[in-house]
Each structure stands twice: as C-alpha cells, then as structure tokens.
C-alpha positions in Angstrom: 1.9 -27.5 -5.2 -1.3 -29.0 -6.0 -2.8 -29.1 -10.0 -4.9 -26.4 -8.6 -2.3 -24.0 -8.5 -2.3 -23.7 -4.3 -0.1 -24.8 -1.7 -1.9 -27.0 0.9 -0.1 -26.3 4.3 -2.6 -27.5 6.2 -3.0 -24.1 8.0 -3.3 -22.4 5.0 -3.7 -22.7 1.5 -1.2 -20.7 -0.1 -2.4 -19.5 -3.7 1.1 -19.7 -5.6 -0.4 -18.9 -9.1 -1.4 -15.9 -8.5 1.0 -13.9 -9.9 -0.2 -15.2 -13.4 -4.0 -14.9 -13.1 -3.7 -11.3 -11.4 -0.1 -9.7 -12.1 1.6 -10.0 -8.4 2.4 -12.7 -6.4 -0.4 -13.5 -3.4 0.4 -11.1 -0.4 0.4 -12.5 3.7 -1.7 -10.6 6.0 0.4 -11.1 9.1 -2.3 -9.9 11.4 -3.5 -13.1 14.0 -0.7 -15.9 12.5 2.0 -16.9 14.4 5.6 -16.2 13.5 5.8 -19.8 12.7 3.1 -19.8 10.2 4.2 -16.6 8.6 7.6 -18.2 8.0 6.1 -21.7 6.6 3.7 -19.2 4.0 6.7 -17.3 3.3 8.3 -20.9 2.7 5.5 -21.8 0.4 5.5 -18.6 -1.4 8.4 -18.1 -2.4 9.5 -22.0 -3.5 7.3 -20.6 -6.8 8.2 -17.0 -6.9 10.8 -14.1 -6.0 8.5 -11.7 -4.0 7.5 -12.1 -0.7 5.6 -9.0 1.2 3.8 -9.9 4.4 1.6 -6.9 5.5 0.3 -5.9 8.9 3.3 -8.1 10.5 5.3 -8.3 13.7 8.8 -8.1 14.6 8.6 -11.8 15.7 7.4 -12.4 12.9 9.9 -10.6 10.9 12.6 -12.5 13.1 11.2 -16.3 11.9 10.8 -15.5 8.3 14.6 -14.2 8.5 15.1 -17.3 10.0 14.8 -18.7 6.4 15.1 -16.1 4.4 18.4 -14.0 5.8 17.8 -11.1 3.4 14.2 -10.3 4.4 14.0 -6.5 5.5 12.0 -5.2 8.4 9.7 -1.8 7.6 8.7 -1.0 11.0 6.7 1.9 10.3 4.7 0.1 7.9 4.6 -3.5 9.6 5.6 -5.2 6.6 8.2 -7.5 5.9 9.6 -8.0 2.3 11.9 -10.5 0.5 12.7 -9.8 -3.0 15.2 -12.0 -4.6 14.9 -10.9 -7.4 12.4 -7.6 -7.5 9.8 -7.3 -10.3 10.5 -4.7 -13.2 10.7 -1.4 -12.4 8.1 0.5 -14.7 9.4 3.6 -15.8 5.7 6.1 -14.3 6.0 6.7 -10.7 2.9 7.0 -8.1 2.7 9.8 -5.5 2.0 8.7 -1.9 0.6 12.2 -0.5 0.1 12.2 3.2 -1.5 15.0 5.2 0.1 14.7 8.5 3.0 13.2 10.2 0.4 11.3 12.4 -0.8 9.2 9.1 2.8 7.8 8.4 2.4 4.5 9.1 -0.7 4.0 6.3 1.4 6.3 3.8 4.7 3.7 4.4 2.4 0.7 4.1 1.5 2.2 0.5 5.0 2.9 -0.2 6.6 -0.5 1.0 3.6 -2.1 -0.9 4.5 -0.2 -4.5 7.9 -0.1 -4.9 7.4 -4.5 -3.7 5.4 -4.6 -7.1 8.4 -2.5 -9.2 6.8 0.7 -8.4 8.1 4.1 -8.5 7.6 6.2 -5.6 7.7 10.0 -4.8 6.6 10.9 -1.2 4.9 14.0 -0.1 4.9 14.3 3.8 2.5 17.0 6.1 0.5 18.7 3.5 -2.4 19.1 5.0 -5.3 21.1 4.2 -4.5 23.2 7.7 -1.4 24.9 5.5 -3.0 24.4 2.1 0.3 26.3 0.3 2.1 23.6 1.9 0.3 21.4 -1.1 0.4 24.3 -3.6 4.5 24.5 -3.0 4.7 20.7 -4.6 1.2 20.7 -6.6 3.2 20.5 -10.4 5.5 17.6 -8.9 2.3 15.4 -7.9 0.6 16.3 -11.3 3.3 14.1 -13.6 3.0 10.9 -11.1 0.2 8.4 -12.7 -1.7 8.0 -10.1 -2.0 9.5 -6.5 -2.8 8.3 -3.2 -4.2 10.0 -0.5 -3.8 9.5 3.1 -5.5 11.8 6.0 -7.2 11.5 9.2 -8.7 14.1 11.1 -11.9 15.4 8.7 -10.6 13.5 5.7 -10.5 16.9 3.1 -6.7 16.5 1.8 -8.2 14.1 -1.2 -11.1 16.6 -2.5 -8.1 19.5 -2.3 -6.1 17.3 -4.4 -8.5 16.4 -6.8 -9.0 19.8 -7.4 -5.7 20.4 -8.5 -5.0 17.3 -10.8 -6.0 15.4 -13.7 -4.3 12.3 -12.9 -6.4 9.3 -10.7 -6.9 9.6 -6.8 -7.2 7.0 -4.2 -7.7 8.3 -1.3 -7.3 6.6 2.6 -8.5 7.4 5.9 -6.7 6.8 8.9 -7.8 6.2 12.5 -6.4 9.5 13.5 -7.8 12.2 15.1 -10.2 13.1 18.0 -12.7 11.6 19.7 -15.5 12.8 17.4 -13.0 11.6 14.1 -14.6 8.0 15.6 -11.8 5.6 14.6 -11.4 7.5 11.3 -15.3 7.2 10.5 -15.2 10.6 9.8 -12.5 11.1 7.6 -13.9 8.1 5.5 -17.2 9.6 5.0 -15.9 12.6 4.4 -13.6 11.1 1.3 -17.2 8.8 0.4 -18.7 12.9 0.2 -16.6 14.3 -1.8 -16.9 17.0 -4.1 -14.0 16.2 -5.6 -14.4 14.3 -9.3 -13.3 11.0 -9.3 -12.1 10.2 -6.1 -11.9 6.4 -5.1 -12.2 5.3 -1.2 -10.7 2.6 0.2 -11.0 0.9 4.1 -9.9 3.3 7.2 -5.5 2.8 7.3 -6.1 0.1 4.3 -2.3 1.3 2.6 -2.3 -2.2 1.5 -5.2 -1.6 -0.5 -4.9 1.5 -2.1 -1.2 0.6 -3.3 -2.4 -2.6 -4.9 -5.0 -0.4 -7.5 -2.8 2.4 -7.6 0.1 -0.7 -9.1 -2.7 -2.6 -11.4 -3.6 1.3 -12.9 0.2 2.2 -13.3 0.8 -1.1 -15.3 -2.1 0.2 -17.5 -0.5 3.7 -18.4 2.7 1.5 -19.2 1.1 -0.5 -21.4 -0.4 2.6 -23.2 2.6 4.9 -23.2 
C-alpha cells in the first residue's frame, strides 16, 4: 500500500482506506474486468480489510476470486460475490427491501446482498405491487418499524409514492428496466419516482441496488448512533 492510502496494481488503483474516511470498505464493480483482475482487486482488498463485495459480477469471476479466497459465496440473482471473514457489526435497526414484482428480483437481491455485506438487517417484502395494493396493506405495520425502506419497481414506477403514503420512515426508491416497450428501459418508472407526489422520496439510477443499499446503510448507522 502506498502512503496514500491506495493499492497501485497497475490496472487499478485499489482505495484500501476507505473504510475509515467513509465507513465501509471500497466495493468492485465487476462489470468489463476480467476474472483475473477481479481476483488480484479482491487480493488487494482484502490484505487490509475483512469485507470483500464485488457487484455486477460473473460466475467466472466468482470462480477466480474463490480461487484465492475458498469461502467467497456466489449470489446469482444479484451478481455479486462476497467474502466476509470476519462480517462487520450487525446494527440492531433493520431496512426493508420492498419489491413490487417478481420480475424486479434481481435489483431487490443486489440491495439485500449489499446490506446485510455492511452488518445490515434485512426484512424482504416480495410482489407488492400497486396492481393488488392490499397485497402492501397486508404487511404495511411490518415495513413501518424498519429504518429505512427501499423501493424497487418497473413497469410505471408508482409502488414508492404508495409507500410513502403509508410511512414515516425514509424511502429510496429504484427503477428497474422492466416492463414494456413504452416503460423504455425503465425511463418510465424513473420519472415517474423523480414525479412523485409522495413526500420525501429519494431516486436513484434505473436497477442501481447497489446504490440505494449503500444510503439506505450510511442512514441506518445514523439512527444507531441516535437510538
């Protein structure tokens, strides 16, 4: 490591202090590396710290860092790959991962892989979608006493503003690239979450799990620290 606080592979420059300027170790996006460069970040990583997570991954990819690292797991769903020797505290609030269809999945496990990574608490809530709203009414007092609550729809985007509504805790919500033709890539379902009427509502990127589980941690540390 350099006095700079970075691994200099070459390829990559591998920020290992980042755990304590910002709170979490620095995260790999898989996408466009080769498994061998994964693997030699992975290296680099976790020489200074405990927690790897490697996000928008491939099996192959998976298969080279395990190379390594036997006990790093495999989340197909969410193409991530994780290695926790030794996993960060577990804080005692839990997040809500609320996802309208089965379709969005993949997004909602990025966000849940992501979280419990960082020594998050997760409760799930699976095909609640505004199409059978008392679907979301039957579970509306469990996702009230989570911290914070994410979000994830395609299609016209409106789960968020329903649960807004219905809450007083934060929402981050998160489009996906499902839907129709006219949904456009999930264009739609992100300008409908940037519209909406419900208070409070954060947007991040179309399928951007990743991102929204990363706020959703920093805010959850907060309410620890206050409770």
């Amino acid at each position: 490591m350099t006095p700079d606080g970075f691994t200099d592979l070459g390829f990559a420059r591998v920020d290992t202090d980042r755990r304590r300027r910002c709170g979490f170790p620095e995260v790999v996006f898989g996408m466009g590396k080769t498994p061998e460069q994964v693997a030699g970040i992975a290296k680099a990583v976790l020489e200074k710290d405990t927690v790897l997570l490697v996000s928008r991954a491939t099996e192959e990819q998976w298969h080279a860092v395990a190379a390594h690292f036997p006990e790093a797991v495999w989340h197909g769903s969410a193409r991530c790959i994780t290695v926790a020797g030794k996993v960060l505290p577990v804080l005692d609030g839990h997040i809500a991962v609320v996802c309208a269809g089965t379709s969005d999945t993949p997004v909602a496990d990025e966000a849940a892989v992501t979280l419990e990574a960082f020594g998050n608490r997760v409760e799930r809530f699976t095909d609640v979608g505004v199409a059978g709203i008392h679907r979301l009414l039957a579970v509306r007092d469990r996702i009230e006493t989570a911290n914070v609550i994410i979000v994830v729809a395609g299609m016209e985007g409106a789960l968020p503003s329903a649960v807004a509504g219905l809450v007083s805790k934060p929402v981050i919500a998160v489009p996906t690239s499902t839907g129709y033709g006219a949904s456009f890539g999930g264009v739609a379902a992100l300008l409908g979450m940037l519209n909406s009427c419900g208070s409070g509502v954060t947007v991040v990127n179309i399928d951007n799990g990743f991102g929204a589980a990363y706020a959703a941690a920093q805010i959850n540390r907060l309410a620890q620290r206050r409770a």
